[in-house]
C-alpha positions as CSV (number, residue, x, y, z in Angstrom):
1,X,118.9,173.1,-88.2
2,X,122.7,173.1,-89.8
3,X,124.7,172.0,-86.8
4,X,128.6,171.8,-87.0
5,X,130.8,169.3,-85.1
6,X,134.0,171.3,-84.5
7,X,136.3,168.0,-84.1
8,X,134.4,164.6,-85.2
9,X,136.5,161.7,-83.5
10,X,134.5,159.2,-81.5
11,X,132.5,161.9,-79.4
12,X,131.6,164.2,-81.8
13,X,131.0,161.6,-84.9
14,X,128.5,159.9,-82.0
15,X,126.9,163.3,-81.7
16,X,126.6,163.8,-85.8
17,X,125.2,160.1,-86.5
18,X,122.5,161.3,-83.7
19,X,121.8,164.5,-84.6
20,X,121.7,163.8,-88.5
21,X,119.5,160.7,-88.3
22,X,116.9,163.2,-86.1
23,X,116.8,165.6,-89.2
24,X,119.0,167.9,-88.8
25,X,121.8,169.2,-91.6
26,X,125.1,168.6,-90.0
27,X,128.6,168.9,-91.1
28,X,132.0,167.9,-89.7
29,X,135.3,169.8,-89.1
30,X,137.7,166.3,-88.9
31,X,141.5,165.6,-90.3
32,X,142.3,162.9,-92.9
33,X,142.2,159.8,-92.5
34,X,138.8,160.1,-90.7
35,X,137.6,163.0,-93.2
36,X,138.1,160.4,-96.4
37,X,136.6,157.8,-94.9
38,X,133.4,159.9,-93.9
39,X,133.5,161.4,-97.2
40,X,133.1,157.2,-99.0
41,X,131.3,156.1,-96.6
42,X,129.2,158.5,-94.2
43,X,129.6,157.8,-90.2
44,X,128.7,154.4,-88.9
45,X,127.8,154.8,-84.9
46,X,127.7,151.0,-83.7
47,X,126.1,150.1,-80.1
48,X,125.8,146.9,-78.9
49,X,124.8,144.8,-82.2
50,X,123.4,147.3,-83.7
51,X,125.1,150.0,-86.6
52,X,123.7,153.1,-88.0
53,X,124.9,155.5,-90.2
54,X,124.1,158.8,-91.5
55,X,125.5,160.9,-94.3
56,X,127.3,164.4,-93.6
57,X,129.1,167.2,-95.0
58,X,132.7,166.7,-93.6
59,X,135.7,169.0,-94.6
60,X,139.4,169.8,-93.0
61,X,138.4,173.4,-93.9
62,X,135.4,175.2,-91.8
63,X,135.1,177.9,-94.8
64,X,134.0,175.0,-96.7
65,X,131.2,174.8,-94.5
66,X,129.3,178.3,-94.2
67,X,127.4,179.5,-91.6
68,X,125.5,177.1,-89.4
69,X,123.0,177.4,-86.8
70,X,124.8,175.7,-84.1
71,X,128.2,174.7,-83.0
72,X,129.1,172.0,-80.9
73,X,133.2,171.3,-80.0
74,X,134.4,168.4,-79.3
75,X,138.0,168.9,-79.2
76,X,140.5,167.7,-76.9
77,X,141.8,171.2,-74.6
78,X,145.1,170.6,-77.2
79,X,142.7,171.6,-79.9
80,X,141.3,174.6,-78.6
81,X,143.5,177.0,-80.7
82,X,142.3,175.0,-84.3
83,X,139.0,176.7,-83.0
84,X,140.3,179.9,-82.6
85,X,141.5,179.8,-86.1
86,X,138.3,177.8,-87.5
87,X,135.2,179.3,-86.3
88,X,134.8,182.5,-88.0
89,X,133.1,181.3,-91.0
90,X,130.8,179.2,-89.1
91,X,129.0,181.8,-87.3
92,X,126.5,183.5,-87.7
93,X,124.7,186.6,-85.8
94,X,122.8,184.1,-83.7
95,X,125.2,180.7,-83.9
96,X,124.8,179.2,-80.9
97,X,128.3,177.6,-79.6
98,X,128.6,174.6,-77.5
99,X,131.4,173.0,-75.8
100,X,130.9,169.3,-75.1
């Protein structure tokens, strides 16, 4: 399933690491300096003593992105209107949206 996290700071990025190390293909809509360093490096989710890290696709730019099968927001409410502007090219007939 490609899944896009609409705003990957600490909620959403917890969300990717999950939902890529299940399988899925998931991409992330973030802002530099975050973006660069998931770019290098993946996302490392660390709990307790523990660290894992997944690869995604992450870009500043949705288009970059194409369609996906789900989308899941994360923004803060002063975000919102980056979504507004963002999500066309992510959807599809059936993209499921979710606001977290």
């Amino acid at each position: 399933m490609r899944i896009c996290i609409f705003g990957a700071g600490a909620v959403g990025s917890h969300f990717a690491v999950r939902l890529a190390r299940a399988g899925h293909e998931v991409s992330c809509v973030m802002r530099d300096p975050h973006l660069d360093a998931v770019r290098a490096n993946g996302l490392t989710l660390k709990v307790g003593d523990s660290s894992v890290t997944a690869r995604v696709r992450a870009s500043a730019d949705p288009a970059e992105l194409g369609p996906q099968d789900v989308v899941i927001s994360t923004l803060k409410a002063t975000g919102v209107s980056a979504l507004a502007t963002g999500l066309l090219p992510l959807l599809e007939r059936d993209t499921a949206i979710v606001f977290a």
